[in-house]
N, C-alpha and C positions, 0 to 999 in steps of 0.2 A: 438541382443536380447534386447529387451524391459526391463526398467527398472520400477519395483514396486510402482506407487504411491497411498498414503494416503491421505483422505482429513477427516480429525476431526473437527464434530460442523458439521454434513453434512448435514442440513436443513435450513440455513440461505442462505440470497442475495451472501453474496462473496464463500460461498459454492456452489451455482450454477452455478457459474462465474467458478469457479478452476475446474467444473466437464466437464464443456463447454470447457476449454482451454485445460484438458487433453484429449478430447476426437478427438480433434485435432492436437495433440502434435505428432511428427513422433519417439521419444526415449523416452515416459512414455505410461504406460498401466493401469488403476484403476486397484485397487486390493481390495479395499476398500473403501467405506464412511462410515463414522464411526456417527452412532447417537446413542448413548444408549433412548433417547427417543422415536426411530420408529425403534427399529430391526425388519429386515424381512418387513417391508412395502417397495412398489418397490420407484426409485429415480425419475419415471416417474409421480407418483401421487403429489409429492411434488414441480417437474419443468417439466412442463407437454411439455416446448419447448423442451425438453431434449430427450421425447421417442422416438427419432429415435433411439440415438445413445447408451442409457440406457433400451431398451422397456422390457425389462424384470429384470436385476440388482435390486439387494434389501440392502436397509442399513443393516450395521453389526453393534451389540457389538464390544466396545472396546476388550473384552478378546477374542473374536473368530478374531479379526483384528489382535493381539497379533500374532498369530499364522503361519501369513504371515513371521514375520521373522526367521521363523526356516525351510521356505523353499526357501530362497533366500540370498547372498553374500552381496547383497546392496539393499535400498530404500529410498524412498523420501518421508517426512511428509509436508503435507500441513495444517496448525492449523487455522482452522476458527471457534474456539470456542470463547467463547464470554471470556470477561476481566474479569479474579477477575479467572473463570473455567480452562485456559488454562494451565495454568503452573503446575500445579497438573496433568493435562493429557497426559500433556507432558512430564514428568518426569517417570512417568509410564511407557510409548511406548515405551522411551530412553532406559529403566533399562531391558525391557524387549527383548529389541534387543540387546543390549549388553548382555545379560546371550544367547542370542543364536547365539552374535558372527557375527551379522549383521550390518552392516557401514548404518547407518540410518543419515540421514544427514533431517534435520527440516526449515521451515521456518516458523515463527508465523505472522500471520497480525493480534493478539488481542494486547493491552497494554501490558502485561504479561512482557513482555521481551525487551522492549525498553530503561529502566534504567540500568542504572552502578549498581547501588546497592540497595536493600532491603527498605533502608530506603525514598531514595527517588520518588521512587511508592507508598510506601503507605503515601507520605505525599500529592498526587495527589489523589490516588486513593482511600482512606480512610481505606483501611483494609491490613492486614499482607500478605506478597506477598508468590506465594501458593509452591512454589520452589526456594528459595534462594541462594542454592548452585548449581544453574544452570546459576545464572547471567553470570558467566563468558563467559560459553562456546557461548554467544550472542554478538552480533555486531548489534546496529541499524542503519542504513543509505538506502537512495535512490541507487540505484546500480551505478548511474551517479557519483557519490561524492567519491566514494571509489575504486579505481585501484584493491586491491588486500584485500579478504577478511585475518584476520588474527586468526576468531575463525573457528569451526565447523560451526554454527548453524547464525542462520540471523534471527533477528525480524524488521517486514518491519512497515517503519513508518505510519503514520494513512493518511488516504486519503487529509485532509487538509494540513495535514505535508509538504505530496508531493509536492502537485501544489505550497506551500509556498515557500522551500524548493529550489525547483527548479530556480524561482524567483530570491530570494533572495544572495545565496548562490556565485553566480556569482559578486553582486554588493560587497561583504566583504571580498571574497575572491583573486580578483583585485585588490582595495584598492581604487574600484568607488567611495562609498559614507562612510559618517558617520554611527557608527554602533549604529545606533536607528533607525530601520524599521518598518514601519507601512502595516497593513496588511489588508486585507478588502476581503472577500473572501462568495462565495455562493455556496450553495452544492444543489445537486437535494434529493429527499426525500429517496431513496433508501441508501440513506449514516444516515440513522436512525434505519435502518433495519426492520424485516419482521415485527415486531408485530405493530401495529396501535396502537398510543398513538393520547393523541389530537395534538399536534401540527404537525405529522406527517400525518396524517389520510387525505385523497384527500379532502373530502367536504372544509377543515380545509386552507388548504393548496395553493390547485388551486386558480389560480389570487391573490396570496399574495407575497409577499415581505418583511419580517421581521428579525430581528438582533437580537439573544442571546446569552448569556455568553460572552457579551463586554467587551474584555479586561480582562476577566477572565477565558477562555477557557482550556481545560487540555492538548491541545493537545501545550500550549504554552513554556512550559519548555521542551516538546520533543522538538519544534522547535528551541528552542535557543542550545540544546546539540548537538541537531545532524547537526547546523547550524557552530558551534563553532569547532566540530571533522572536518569536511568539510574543513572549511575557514583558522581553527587557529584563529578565531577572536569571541572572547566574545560577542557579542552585544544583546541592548537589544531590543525586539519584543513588537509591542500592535496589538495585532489581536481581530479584531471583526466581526465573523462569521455571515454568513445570512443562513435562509431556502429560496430555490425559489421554483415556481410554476412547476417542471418539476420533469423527475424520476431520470435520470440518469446525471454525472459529474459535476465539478467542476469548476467556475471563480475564479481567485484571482490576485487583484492589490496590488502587493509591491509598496512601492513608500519611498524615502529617500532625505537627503540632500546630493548632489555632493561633494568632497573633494575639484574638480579642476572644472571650465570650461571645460565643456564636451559636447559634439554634438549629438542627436538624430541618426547620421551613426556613430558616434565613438563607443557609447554605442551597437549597433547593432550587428559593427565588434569583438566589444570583446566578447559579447554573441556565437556569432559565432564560434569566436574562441575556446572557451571557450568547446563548447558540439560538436566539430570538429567529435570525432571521436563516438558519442553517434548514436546508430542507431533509438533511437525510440524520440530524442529531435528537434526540427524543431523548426530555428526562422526563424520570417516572419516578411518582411518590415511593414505591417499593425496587428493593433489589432488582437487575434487570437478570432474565435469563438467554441463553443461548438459543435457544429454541428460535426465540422469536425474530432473531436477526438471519437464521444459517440461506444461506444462499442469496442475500440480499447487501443490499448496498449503505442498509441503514448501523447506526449503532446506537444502542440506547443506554443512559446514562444515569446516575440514582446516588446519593449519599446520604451519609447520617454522621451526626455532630455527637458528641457525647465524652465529657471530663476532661475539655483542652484538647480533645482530639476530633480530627476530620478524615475521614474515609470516604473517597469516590469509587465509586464502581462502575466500569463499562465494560461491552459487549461487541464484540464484532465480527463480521464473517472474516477470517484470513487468508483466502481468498479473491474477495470481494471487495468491502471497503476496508480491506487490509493491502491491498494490492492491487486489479483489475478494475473493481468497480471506482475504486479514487481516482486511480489514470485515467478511469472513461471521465469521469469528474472532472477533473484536471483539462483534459484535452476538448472536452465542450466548453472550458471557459475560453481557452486559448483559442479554439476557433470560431467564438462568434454565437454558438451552439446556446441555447435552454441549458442551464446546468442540470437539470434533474433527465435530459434526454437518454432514454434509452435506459434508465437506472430506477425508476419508481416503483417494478415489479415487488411485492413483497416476499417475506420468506418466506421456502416452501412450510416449514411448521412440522413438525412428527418426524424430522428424520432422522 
């Protein structure tokens, strides 16, 4: 029997992504999308690649979604509502499936729930966090980095986090290099989301190449936390973000000082080692490119050693396993699920 999924915030880029991955998932079933700004408009008007598998489906109200759990034992929330909104809605669905006695098990891909505590989100995110007594029941981490969850509930890190994350996490957690990482990373525009601002907007955008929030970015004290839960190692990060000219995934060069003399195949083998048993990590003796990961769940991984220096390179769709396809990750461990279920598809390739 098919298990009940939810997707909240259901008019956004990685809302259409969680609608795509469930509707090819073989142990979840939509039961809802949840937009209180388009109840009752169908999910095919909003992601019109969608109407095969959605051609008639219509977003729900949050309180008519509510309702889903007083006719099922268990459910799965997927939260792609936007940061500052999440945790207030999520706190709600939570209180509402527990008064009816429903094991709702959540994954958030907004900020909401990535911090240990209250105060330091809102010292990121500049306002009072909208459910605080729920911190607890959250764990943020890559699904690679953590064996065994130990709350309820998973807030998945932000799509730059990832590809950093993934990178990085390896050279700190071996005890390759010094911990002061430097980061350098570019995302396609769909990692800004649906509404056209200027710097987002195609005319804007196309054939350009630009760097903002240098060294100041928010997603940088996520990465040093959930680098440090990972590793055990404190270190500190300077990332400096770019927009590129494309829509979809993510580049990003770590790069560090070696502890030891180290070899270009030493660093390799222990990468290797390292995501031995990860089904969706792939290192590659050469640079990885985008191409090969863009609408897929995978990231592929590659460095080179050279004069007391280490550089990792990874790849990811932003997305996907930047955002959608990790939550689907995430939420097949939590219930019980194949981890690779419903996420094996490869990239499309030439997009």
């Amino acid at each position: 029997m098919s298990t009940p999924a939810l997707v909240l915030g259901g008019t956004g880029y990685v809302a259409g992504e969680l609608l795509r991955l469930i509707a090819g998932h073989p142990e979840l079933e939509l039961a809802a999308a949840i937009s209180d700004s388009q109840p009752g408009e169908r999910i095919a008007k909003s992601f019109g690649h969608l109407a095969a598998v959605y051609p008639q489906t219509t977003f729900a109200s949050i309180g008519s979604a509510s309702m889903i759990f007083t006719e099922t034992k268990r459910a799965a929330l997927f939260s792609a509502a936007p940061h500052g909104a999440a945790a207030a809605l999520i706190d709600r669905l939570l209180t509402s499936a527990a008064a009816a006695k429903c094991d709702l098990r959540v994954v958030d891909i907004s900020a909401d729930f990535r911090y240990s505590n209250a105060d330091a989100y809102q010292q990121v995110y500049g306002h009072p966090h909208g459910a605080p007594q729920r911190l607890k029941e959250f764990t943020c981490a890559v699904p690679e980095h953590l064996p065994k969850l130990a709350t309820a509930h998973v807030a998945h890190p932000g799509c730059f986090a990832t590809a950093a994350l993934l990178a990085s996490v390896p050279l700190l957690a071996l005890d390759i290099a010094e911990p002061r990482i430097f980061i350098s990373a570019v995302t396609g525009s769909t990692g800004s989301g649906r509404k056209p601002t200027e710097g987002t907007h195609h005319p804007t955008r196309h054939s350009d190449l630009y760097a903002y929030n240098a060294l100041s970015h928010r997603h940088t004290p996520e990465i040093r936390a959930c680098a440090k839960a990972a590793s055990g190692v404190d270190a500190d990060f300077a990332f400096v973000p770019h927009s590129g000219p494309f829509a979809r995934g993510i580049h990003a060069t770590v790069q560090a000082i070696a502890k030891r003399p180290v070899t270009t195949d030493a660093v390799l083998a222990m990468l290797r080692d390292f995501y031995l048993d990860q089904p969706f990590v792939r290192v590659l003796d050469q640079p990885p490119r985008m191409k090969d990961i863009v609408a897929s769940n995978y990231a592929h991984v590659s460095a080179v050693a050279s004069g007391g220096t280490v550089a990792v390179m990874s790849v990811v769709d932003n997305l996907n396993k930047g955002a959608a396809g990790g939550a689907m990750q995430w939420m097949n461990r939590m219930l019980g699920f194949e981890e690779t279920a419903g996420l094996t598809a490869p990239a499309a390739g030439w997009t």
